[in-house]
C-alpha positions in Angstrom: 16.4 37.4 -18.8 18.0 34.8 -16.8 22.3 34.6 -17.3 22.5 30.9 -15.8 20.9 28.1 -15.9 21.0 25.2 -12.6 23.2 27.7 -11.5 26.0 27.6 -13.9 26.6 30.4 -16.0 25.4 30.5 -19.7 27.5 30.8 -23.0 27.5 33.3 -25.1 27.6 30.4 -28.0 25.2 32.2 -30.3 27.5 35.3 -30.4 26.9 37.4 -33.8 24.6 34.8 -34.9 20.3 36.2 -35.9 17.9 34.1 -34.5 14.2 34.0 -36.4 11.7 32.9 -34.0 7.8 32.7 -34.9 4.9 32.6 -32.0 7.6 34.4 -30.0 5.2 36.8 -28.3 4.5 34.1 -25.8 4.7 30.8 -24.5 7.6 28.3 -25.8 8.6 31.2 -28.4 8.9 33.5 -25.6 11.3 31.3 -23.6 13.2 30.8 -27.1 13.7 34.3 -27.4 15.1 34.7 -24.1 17.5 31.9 -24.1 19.3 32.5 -27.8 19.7 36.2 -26.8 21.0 35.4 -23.1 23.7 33.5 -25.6 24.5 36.0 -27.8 22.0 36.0 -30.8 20.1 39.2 -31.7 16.4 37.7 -31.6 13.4 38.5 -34.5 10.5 37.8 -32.6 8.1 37.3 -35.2 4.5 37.4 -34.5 0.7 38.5 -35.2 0.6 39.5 -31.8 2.6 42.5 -30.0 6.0 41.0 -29.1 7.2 44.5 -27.5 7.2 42.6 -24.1 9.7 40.0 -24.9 11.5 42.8 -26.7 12.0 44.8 -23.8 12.8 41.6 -21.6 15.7 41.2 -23.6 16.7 44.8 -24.0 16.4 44.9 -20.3 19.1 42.3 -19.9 21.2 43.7 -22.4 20.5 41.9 -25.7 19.4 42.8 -29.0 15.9 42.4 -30.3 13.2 43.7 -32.4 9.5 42.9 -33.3 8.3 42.3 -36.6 4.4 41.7 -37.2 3.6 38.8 -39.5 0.8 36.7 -41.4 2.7 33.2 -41.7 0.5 32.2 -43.5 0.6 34.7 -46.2 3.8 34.4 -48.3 4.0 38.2 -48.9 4.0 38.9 -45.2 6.9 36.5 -44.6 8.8 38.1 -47.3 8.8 41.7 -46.3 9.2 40.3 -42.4 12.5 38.5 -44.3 13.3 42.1 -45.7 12.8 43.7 -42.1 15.0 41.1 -40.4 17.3 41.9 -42.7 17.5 45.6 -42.5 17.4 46.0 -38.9 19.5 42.4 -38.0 21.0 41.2 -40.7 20.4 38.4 -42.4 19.3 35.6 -40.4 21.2 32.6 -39.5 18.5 30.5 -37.4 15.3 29.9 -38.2 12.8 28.3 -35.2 9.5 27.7 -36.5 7.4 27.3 -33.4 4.3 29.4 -34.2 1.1 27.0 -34.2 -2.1 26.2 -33.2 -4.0 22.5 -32.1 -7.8 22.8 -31.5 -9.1 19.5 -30.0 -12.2 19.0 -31.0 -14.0 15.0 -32.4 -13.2 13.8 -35.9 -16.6 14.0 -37.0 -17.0 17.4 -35.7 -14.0 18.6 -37.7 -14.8 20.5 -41.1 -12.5 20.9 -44.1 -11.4 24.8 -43.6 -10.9 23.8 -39.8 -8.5 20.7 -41.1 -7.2 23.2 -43.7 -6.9 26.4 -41.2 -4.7 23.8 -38.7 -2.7 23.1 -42.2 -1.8 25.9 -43.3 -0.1 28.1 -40.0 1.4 24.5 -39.0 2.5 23.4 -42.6 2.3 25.9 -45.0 3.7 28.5 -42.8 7.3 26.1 -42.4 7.3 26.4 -46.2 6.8 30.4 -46.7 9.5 31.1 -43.6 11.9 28.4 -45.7 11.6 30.0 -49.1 11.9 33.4 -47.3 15.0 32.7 -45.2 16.9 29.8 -46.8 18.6 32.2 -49.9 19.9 33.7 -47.4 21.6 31.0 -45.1 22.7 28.9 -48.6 24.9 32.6 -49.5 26.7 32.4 -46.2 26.9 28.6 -46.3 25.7 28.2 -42.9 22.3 28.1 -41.3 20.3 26.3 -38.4 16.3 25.6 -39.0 14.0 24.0 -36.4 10.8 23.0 -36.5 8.2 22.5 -33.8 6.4 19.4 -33.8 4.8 17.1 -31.2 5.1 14.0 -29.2 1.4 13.3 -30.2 2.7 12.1 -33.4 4.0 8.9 -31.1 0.8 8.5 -29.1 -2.4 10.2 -30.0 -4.8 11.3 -27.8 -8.3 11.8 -29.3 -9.3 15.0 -30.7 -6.3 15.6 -32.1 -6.6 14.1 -36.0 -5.7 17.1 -38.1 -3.3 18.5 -35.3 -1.4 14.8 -35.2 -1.5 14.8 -39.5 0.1 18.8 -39.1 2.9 17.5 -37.0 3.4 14.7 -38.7 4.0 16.9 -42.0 6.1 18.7 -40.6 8.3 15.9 -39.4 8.3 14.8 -43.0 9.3 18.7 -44.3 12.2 18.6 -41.7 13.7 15.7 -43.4 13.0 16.8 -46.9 14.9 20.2 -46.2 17.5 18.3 -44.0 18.4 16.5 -47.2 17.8 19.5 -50.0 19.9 22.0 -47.7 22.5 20.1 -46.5 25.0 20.9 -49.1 24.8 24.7 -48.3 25.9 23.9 -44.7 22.0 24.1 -43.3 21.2 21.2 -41.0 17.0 21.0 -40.3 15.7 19.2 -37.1 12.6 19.0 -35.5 11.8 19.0 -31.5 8.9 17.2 -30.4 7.8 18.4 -26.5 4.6 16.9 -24.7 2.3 18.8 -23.4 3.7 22.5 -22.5 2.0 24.6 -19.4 1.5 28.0 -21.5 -1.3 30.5 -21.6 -2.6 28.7 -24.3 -2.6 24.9 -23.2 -3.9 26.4 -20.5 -7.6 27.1 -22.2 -7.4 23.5 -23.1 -9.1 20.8 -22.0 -7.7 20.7 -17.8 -7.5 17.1 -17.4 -5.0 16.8 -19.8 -2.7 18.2 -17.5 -3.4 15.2 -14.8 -3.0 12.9 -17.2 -0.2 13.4 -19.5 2.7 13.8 -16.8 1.4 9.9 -15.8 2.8 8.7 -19.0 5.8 10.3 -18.5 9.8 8.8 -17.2 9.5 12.8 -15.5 5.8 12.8 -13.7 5.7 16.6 -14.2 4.0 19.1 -16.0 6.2 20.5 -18.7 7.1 24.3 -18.8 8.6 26.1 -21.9 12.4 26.2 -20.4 12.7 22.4 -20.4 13.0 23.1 -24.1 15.6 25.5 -24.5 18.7 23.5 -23.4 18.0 21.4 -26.8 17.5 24.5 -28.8 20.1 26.2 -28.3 22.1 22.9 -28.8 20.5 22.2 -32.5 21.3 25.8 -33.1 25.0 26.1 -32.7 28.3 24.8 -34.1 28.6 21.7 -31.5 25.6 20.2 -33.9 27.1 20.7 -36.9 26.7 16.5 -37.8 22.7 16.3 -36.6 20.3 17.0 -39.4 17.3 15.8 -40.4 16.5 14.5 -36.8 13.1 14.9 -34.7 14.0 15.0 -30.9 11.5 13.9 -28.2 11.9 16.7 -25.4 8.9 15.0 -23.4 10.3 13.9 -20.0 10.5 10.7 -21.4 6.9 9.9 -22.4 8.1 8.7 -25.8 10.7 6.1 -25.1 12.4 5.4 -28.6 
């Protein structure tokens, strides 16, 4: 786990803080992880997959982390994860929902439980980690929540109808919360990235990868650590008066 980033050392901003993190076992989530506890915060990495990895890469470096196994898109799963969190951590102070998924595949092509499978880890999930982990943040009076969406939702590419309408939701669940929350100290924003070289992306469609860094200010491919610097900035005191904001992390490809 890396103590400095372009060579100047890191902060330990997030010092005493929990950090909830879903889809941590790899990818953006991973990188996530790594940064919030390089700061400070003992990390839940949430996941259906083994996280024991990015567990030990933090333990290694000397943070705090555990695994917790998890059906987001079961409500009874996310509440005992909530109760484990809780009984090994604490009760959590930042929520990041980044866990998703984004098949590409035509339209017409596209049947109803596909549209509703992409629906419920990218939607539904947001609400069940919410209910589970807001009681908690409103007692303290403080708590930070992120949600993953996507730059898509500014320029779609095709094949991506029920992934774009996903993000989009979500956009519209950030500002919802944003405004419901905000009197219990809980600011809710949203980061949109472009296209993110991960395992995953990776088993995507390959010319993607040519094409999107074109569109871009920044003509490169995007890795999960160009994310992390704005993370850890929604996440701490210092954006205490940003709420209810989607912020394009996409080397410029959105220009609003």
């Amino acid at each position: 786990m890396p103590d400095r980033i372009n060579d100047r050392p890191m902060t330990r901003r997030h010092e005493g803080r929990t950090a909830v993190i879903t889809g941590a076992a790899g990818g953006i989530g991973r990188a996530y992880a790594v940064r919030l506890a390089a700061e400070g915060a003992a990390v839940a990495v949430l996941d259906r997959a083994d996280g024991a990895a990015v567990v030990k890469e933090i333990h290694d470096a000397g943070g705090r982390a555990i695994a917790v196994h998890v059906d987001l898109t079961d409500a009874a799963s996310v509440a005992a994860a909530q109760e484990e969190v809780a009984e090994q951590l604490g009760a959590a102070d930042i929520l990041v929902n980044n866990a998703g998924i984004y098949p590409n595949q035509p339209f017409e092509s596209i049947t109803f439980e596909q549209w509703r499978a992409v629906f419920t880890l990218n939607v539904d999930a947001l609400f069940h980690t919410a209910k589970a982990f807001v009681p908690g943040m409103r007692e303290r009076g403080w708590g930070r929540i992120v949600n993953m969406t996507s730059n898509s939702v500014g320029m779609v590419i095709p094949g991506f109808s029920h992934y774009v309408s996903s993000k989009m939701a979500a956009i519209g669940l950030t500002r919802g919360l944003a405004t419901d929350l905000a009197d219990a100290g809980i600011t809710v924003n949203a980061i949109a990235p472009s296209l993110v070289r991960t395992a995953t992306t990776e088993a995507g469609p390959a010319e993607l990868f040519e094409m999107v860094p074109q569109l871009q200010a920044i003509r490169r491919v995007q890795v999960p650590e160009d994310l992390t610097g704005m993370l850890s900035f929604l996440v701490s005191d210092a954006a205490a008066f940003v709420t209810g904001q989607t912020l394009f992390v996409d080397g410029g490809l959105i220009r609003s």
